[in-house]
N, C-alpha and C positions, 0 to 999 in steps of 0.2 A: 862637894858641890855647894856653892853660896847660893844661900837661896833669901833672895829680899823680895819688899814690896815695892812696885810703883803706886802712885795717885793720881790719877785724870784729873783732879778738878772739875764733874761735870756736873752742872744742873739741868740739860739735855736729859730730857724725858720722863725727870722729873714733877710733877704737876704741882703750881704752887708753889716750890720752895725757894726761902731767901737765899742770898747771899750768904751771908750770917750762916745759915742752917749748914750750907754746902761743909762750910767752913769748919763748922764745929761736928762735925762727922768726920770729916777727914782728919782734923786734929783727934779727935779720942783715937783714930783706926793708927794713927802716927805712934800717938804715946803707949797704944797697946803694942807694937809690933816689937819693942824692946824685951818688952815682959815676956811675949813670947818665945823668943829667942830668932828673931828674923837678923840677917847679919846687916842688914840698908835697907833704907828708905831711901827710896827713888822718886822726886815728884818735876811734872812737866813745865815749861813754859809756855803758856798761851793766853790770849788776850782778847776781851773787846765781847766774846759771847757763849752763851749757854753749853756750845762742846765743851770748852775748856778753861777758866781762867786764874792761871797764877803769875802775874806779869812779872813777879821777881822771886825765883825759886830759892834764889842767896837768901832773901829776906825770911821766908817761911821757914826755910832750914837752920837759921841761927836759933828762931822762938824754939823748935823742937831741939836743937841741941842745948839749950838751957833747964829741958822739960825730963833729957834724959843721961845717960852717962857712955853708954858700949856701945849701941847701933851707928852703925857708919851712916853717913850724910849726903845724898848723890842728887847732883841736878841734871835730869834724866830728860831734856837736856838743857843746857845754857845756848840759844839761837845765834850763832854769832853775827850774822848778820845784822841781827834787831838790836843788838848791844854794841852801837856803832863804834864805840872805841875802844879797842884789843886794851888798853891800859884799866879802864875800867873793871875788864871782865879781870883782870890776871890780883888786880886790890882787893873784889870783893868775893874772890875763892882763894886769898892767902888769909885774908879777914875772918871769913865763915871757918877755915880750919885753925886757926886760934881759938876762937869762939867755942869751938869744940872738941881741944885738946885733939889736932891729929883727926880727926874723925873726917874729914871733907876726902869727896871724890868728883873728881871735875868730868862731868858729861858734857863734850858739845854737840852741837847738832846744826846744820845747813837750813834748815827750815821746809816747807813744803806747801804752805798756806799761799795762795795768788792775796787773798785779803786781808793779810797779817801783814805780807809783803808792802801793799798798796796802803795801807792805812800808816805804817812807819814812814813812807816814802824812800824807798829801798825799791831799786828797780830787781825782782825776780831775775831776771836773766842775770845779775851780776853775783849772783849767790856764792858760787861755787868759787870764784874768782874771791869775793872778800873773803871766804872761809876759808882756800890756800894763802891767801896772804896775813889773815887775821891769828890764826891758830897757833902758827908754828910763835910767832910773838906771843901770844900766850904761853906756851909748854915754857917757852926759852926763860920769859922772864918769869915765871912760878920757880923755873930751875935754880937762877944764877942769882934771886932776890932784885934785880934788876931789868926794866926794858930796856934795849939799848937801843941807839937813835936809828931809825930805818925813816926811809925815802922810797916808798914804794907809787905802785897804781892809785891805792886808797887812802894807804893814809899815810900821814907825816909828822913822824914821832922826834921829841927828843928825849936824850936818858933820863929815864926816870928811875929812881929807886921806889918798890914795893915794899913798903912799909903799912903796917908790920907785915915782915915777912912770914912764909906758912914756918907750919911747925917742922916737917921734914919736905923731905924731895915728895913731888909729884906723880914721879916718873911712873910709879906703879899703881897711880893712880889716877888713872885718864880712861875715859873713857870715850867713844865716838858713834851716835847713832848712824850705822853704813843699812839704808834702805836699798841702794842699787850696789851694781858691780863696783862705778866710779868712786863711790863712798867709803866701798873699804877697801879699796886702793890707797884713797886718803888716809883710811885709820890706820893704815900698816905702815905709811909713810912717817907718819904725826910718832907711832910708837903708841898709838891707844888700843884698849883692848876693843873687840867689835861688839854692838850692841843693835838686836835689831827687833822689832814688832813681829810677831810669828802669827806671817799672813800669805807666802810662799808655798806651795810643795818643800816638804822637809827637804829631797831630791836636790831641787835648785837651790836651797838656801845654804844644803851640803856645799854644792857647785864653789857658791859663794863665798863660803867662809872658808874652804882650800883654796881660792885664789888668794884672797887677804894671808894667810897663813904663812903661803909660798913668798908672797911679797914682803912681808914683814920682816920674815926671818931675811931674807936678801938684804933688807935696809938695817938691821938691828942685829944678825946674827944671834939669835936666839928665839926660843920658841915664844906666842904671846898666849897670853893667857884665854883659858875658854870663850866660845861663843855666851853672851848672853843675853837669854829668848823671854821676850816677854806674849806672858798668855792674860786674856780676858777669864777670868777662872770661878767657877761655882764647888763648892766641894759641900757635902751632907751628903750624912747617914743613911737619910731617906732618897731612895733614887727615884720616884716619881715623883719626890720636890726639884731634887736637882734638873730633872727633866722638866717640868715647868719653868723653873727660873734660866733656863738655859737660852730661852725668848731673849731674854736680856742681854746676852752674846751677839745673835744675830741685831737686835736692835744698837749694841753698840756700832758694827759694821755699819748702819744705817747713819748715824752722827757721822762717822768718818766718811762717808761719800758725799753726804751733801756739806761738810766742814772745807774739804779741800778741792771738792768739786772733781773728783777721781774720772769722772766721764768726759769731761769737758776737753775743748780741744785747743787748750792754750798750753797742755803739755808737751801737743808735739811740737810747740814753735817757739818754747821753752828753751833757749841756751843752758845748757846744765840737767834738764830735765827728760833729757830723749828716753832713756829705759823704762818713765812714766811714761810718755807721749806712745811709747811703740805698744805698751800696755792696754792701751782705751779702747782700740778695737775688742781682744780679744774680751774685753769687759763685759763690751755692748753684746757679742754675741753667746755668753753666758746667761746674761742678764739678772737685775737686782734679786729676784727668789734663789738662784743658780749660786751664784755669789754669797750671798747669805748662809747657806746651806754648807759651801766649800766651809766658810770659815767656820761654822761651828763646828765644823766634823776637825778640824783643826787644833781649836784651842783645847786646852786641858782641862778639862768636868766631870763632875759625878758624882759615885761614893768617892772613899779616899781607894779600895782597891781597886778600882778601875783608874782613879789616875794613877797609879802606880804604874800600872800596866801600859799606860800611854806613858809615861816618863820611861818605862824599859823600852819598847819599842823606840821612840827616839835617842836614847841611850846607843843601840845595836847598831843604829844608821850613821849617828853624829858621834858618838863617843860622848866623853863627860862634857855637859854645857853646865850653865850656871841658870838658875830660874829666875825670874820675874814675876808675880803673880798680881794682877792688879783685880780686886774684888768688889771694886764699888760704882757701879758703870750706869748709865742708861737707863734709867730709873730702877735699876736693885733694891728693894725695899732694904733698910739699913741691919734690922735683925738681920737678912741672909748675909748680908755681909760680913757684918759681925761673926757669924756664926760661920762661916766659908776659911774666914782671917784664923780663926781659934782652932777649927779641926783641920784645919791644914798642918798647922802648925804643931799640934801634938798627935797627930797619926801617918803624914806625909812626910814632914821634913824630918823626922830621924830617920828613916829608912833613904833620904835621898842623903844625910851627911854619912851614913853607914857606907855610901857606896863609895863615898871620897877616900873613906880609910881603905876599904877594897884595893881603889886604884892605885895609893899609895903601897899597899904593900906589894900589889905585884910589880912596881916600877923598880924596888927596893930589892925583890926578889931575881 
């Protein structure tokens, strides 16, 4: 099982804190995850306010790959739509794995933001539509060292060579955040692995990632590689801490509804967006306590032997996924963080790499 970290970039609930500050917390939690033995850093793109902001996840990933040598490199994800020209995105993820000898892993992502959309000047409804047309021109030219001249809806390319070219092929190294059904249809098209926010019933998200599975191999003839789930995650020894700081879970769910506005009803008139838009009812009629509650019973917290036991249990249902754990959220005071990042990592993740040898030898067997 690969088990990495994401980083939100949040100053979101925070009280007080700079920039600056956001920044140099996130950087110590980056250059400890190497030491740890985390196999990726994953850090977001987002812009403009307090939920989130790292407007160039290329940029932040080259200073860490200068800071370290083995942990792979993932921009979790690169917005293709907000990165209006596919030649851009394809130079500075051959660029970033130079920079890091081989280490870079290309995430993209559709976006989801109505006011990340509007502030670019990027019409939302056209999302889906730039990100089938923009993507595959990236895989192609990451592939062949070259983009070749396309005449499409959006845009209009001529050959360009990608120099410097990356270090090797791409190809096993794509990723695609698929939040609806439509998503990772796409990622199984593209040949990327699926990556999604574990905020579903495990049930539906099963659903989900055997459709992409089924379609993938159709398109590629071969199997893709695991699901990978990212959790909001507390881990300590003491379980009436972890239990306090578990608030932090539920208040991160709180940045994420009023960030993308999850209630509002410009999803269902959203081109591209209908599996959100058919969503807001049943939202409304759970309601934010209802909601809150689902997701924390959700994500992975606690001691380290209870998330165990929540990693076994979804284990049984999903088979082998890959983890995600992002541990500094919503105002997390930074010691729990810190201290979430470390005993994760020396009492959780051997026993979840123990079970990849597992899986291996019974395939073998």
């Amino acid at each position: 099982m690969d088990v990495g970290m994401l980083q939100a970039m949040q100053s979101w609930g925070y009280t007080g804190i700079t920039d600056d500050e956001v920044y140099e917390q996130e950087l110590k939690m980056s250059l400890a995850a190497e030491d740890l033995g985390y196999d990726h850093i994953w850090v977001v793109e987002h812009h403009f306010e307090d939920y989130s902001f790292c407007p160039d996840n290329f940029v932040y990933l080259s200073y860490v790959a200068a800071k370290t040598e083995r942990i792979k490199l993932a921009t979790g994800a690169c917005i293709v739509p907000w990165n209006i020209q596919p030649l851009r995105v394809a130079e500075k993820a051959a660029l970033l794995d130079q920079l890091s000898g081989g280490r870079a892993i290309l995430g993209l992502g559709r976006g989801l933001s109505l006011k990340e959309f509007e502030q670019f000047g990027v019409p939302m409804e056209e999302s889906r539509e730039r990100f089938d047309e923009a993507a595959p021109m990236i895989v192609d030219a990451l592939e062949k060292g070259v983009m070749e001249e396309h005449q499409g809806q959006f845009f209009n390319q001529p050959r360009a060579v990608i120099r410097p070219a990356p270090k090797t092929s791409f190809k096993d190294r794509l990723v695609q955040v698929a939040m609806s059904p439509e998503s990772g249809q796409e990622a199984a098209k593209l040949g990327a692995q699926m990556m999604a926010f574990n905020y579903k019933p495990m049930e539906v998200q099963k659903q989900e990632f055997d459709l992409y599975k089924e379609a993938f191999v159709s398109h590629h003839g071969r199997q893709p590689k695991p699901l990978l789930l990212t959790d909001m995650t507390v881990c300590d020894t003491d379980a009436a801490r972890a239990e306090e700081n578990s608030k932090y879970i539920a208040s991160y769910l709180v940045s994420v509804l009023h960030h993308y506005d999850l209630m509002g009803e410009h999803y269902k008139n959203a081109k591209g967006y209908e599996a959100y838009g058919e969503a807001v009812d049943a939202m409304r009629e759970v309601g934010k306590e209802g909601m809150m509650q689902a997701y924390l019973d959700q994500q992975i917290w606690g001691t380290p032997d209870k998330i165990l036991r929540q990693f076994e249990e979804r284990r049984k249902l999903m088979g082998t996924t890959g983890a995600l754990l992002c541990f500094r959220f919503a105002g997390m005071p930074f010691e729990a963080s810190l201290r979430s990042q470390s005993l994760f990592a020396k009492e959780v993740m051997p026993v979840l790499k123990s079970w990849e040898d597992e899986d291996a030898s019974e395939k073998a067997a």
